[in-house]
N, C-alpha and C positions, 0 to 999 in steps of 0.2 A: 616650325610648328611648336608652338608652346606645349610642355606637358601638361596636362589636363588630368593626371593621373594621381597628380599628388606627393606623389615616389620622387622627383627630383630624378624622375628619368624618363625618356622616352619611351612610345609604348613599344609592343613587338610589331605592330605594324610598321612601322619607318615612318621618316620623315615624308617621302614625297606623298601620302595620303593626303596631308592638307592644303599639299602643292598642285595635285591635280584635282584639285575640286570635287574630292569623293564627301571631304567633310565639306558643311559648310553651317553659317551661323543661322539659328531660325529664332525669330520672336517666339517667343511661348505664350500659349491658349491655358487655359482652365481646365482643358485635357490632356495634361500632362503627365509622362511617366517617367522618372528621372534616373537615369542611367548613372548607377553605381559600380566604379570601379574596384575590385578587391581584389587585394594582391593576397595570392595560395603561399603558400611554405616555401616552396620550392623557386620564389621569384617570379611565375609568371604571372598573369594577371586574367581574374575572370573576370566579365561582364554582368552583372547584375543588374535587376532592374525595379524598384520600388514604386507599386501601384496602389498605393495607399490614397496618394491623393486622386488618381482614377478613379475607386471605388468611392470618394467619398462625392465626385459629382456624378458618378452612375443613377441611373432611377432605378427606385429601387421595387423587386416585384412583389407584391401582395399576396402571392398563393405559397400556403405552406408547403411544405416538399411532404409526399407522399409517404408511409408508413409501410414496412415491408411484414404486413401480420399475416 
């Protein structure tokens, strides 16, 4: 399994994740949310997730949001 992390290391899940077909490769849609790896202080690695371009093909809703007076 290729690092996909960036780090020049493998993740803390192990190798055999990509060997049993838990990951696998998907073409990507226009609803996409793109899974940002980021490595903490302390070397592990959180999961992040960037839904920027989500929101920019969401429809978007017309009704103001409510006034608490």
């Amino acid at each position: 399994m290729n690092s996909a992390l960036g780090f020049g290391r493998e993740s803390s899940c192990g190798k055999s994740v990509g060997q049993n077909g838990v990951l696998t490769v998907c073409n990507y849609s226009e609803w996409v949310a793109n899974i940002v790896p980021v490595e903490k202080k302390d070397g592990r690695v959180r999961v992040c997730v960037d839904y920027r371009d989500l929101n920019k093909a969401s429809p978007k809703d017309n009704f103001p949001l409510p006034h608490i007076d």
